[in-house]
C-alpha beads as a LAMMPS data file, in Angstrom:
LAMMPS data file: protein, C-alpha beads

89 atoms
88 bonds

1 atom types
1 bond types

-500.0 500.0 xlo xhi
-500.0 500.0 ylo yhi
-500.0 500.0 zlo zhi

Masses

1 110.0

Atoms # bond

1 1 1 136.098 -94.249 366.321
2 1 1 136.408 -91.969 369.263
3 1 1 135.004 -93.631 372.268
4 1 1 132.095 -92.087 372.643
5 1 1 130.693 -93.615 369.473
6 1 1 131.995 -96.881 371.337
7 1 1 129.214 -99.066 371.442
8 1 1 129.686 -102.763 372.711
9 1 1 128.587 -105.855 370.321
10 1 1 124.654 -106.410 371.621
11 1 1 124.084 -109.730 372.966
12 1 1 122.130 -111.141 375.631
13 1 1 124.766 -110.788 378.609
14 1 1 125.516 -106.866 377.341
15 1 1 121.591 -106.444 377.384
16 1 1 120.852 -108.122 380.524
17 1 1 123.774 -105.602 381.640
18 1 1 122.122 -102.466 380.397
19 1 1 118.544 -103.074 381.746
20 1 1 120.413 -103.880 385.809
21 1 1 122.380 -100.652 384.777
22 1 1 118.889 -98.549 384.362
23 1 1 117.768 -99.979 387.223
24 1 1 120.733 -98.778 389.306
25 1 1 120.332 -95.518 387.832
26 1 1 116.901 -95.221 389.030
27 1 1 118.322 -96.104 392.436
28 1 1 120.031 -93.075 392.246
29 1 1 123.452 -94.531 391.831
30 1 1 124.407 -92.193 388.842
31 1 1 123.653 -88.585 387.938
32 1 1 121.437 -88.023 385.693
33 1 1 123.214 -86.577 382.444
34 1 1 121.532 -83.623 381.761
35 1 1 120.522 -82.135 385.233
36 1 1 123.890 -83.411 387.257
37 1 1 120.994 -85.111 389.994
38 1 1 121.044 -88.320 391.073
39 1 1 117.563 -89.006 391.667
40 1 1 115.798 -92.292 392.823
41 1 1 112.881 -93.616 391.151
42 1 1 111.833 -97.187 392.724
43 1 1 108.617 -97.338 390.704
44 1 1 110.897 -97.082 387.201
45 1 1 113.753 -99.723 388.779
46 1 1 110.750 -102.109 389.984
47 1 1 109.445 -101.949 386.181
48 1 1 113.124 -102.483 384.845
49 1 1 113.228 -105.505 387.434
50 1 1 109.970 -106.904 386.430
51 1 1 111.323 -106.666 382.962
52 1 1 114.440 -108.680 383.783
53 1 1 111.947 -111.151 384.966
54 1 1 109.975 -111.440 382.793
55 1 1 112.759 -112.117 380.436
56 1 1 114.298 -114.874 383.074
57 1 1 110.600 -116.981 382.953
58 1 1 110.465 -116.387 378.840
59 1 1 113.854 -117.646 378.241
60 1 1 113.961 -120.295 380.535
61 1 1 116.105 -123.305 379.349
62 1 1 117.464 -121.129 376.239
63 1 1 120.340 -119.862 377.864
64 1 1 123.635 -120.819 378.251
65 1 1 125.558 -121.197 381.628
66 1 1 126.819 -118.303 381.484
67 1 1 123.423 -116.198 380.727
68 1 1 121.487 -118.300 383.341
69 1 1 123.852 -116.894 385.809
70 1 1 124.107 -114.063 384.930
71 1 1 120.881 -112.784 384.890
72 1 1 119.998 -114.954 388.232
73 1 1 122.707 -113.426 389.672
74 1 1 121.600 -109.891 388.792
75 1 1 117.873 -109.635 389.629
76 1 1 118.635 -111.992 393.067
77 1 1 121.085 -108.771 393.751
78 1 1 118.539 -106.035 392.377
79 1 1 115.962 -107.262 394.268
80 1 1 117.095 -107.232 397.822
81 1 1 118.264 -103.704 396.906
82 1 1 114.954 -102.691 395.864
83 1 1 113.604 -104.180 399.256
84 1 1 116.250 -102.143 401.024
85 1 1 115.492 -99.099 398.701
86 1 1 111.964 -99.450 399.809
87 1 1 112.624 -99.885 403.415
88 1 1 114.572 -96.647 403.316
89 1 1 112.941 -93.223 404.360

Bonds

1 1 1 2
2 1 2 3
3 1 3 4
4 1 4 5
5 1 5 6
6 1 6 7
7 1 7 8
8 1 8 9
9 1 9 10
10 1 10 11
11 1 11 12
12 1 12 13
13 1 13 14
14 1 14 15
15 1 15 16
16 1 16 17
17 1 17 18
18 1 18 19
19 1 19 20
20 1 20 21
21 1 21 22
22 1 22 23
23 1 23 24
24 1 24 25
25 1 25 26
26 1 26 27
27 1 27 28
28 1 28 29
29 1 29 30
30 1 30 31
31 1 31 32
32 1 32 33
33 1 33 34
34 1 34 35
35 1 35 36
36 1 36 37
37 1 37 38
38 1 38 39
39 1 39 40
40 1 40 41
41 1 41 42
42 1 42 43
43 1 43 44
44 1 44 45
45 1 45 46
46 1 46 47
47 1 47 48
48 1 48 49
49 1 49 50
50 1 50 51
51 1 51 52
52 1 52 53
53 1 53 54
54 1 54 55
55 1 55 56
56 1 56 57
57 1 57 58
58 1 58 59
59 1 59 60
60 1 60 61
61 1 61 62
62 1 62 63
63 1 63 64
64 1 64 65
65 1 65 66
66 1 66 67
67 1 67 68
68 1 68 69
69 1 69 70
70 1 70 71
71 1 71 72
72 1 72 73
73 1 73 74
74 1 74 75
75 1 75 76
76 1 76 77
77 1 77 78
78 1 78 79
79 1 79 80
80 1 80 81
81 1 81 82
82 1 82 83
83 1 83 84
84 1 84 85
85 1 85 86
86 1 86 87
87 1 87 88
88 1 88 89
């Protein structure tokens, strides 16, 4: 397969992964692919957060180690960006 049709095995790490990867993108972290502009959007990144959330309070005691930290990890670090983010002019 050329890597471009490369897509990773889905699992819960990978898709905790890809949601704190949209919400950097709506930071403005990355271009966007069609226009070349990185662009911030902090309503779209504080939905994506909420999301991640919502998913930490619905799977709570599911996860493994691993996950747990994972995720905790990610929205404690997505969070104080988007209250920097927010903060900035």
């Amino acid at each position: 397969l050329p890597a471009e049709d490369y897509l990773p095995e889905m699992n819960f790490a990978n898709f905790v992964l890809s949601l704190s990867t949209t919400v950097m993108f709506h930071f403005g972290d990355f271009p966007d692919p069609v226009s070349r502009k990185a662009e911030k959007n902090l309503i779209a990144a504080k939905q994506t957060i909420d999301i991640l959330g919502l998913l930490q309070t619905k799977t709570e005691g599911n996860l493994d180690e691993d996950e747990k930290s994972l995720l905790d990890g990610l929205l404690f670090e997505l969070r104080m960006r988007y209250v920097k983010e927010k903060g900035s002019p």
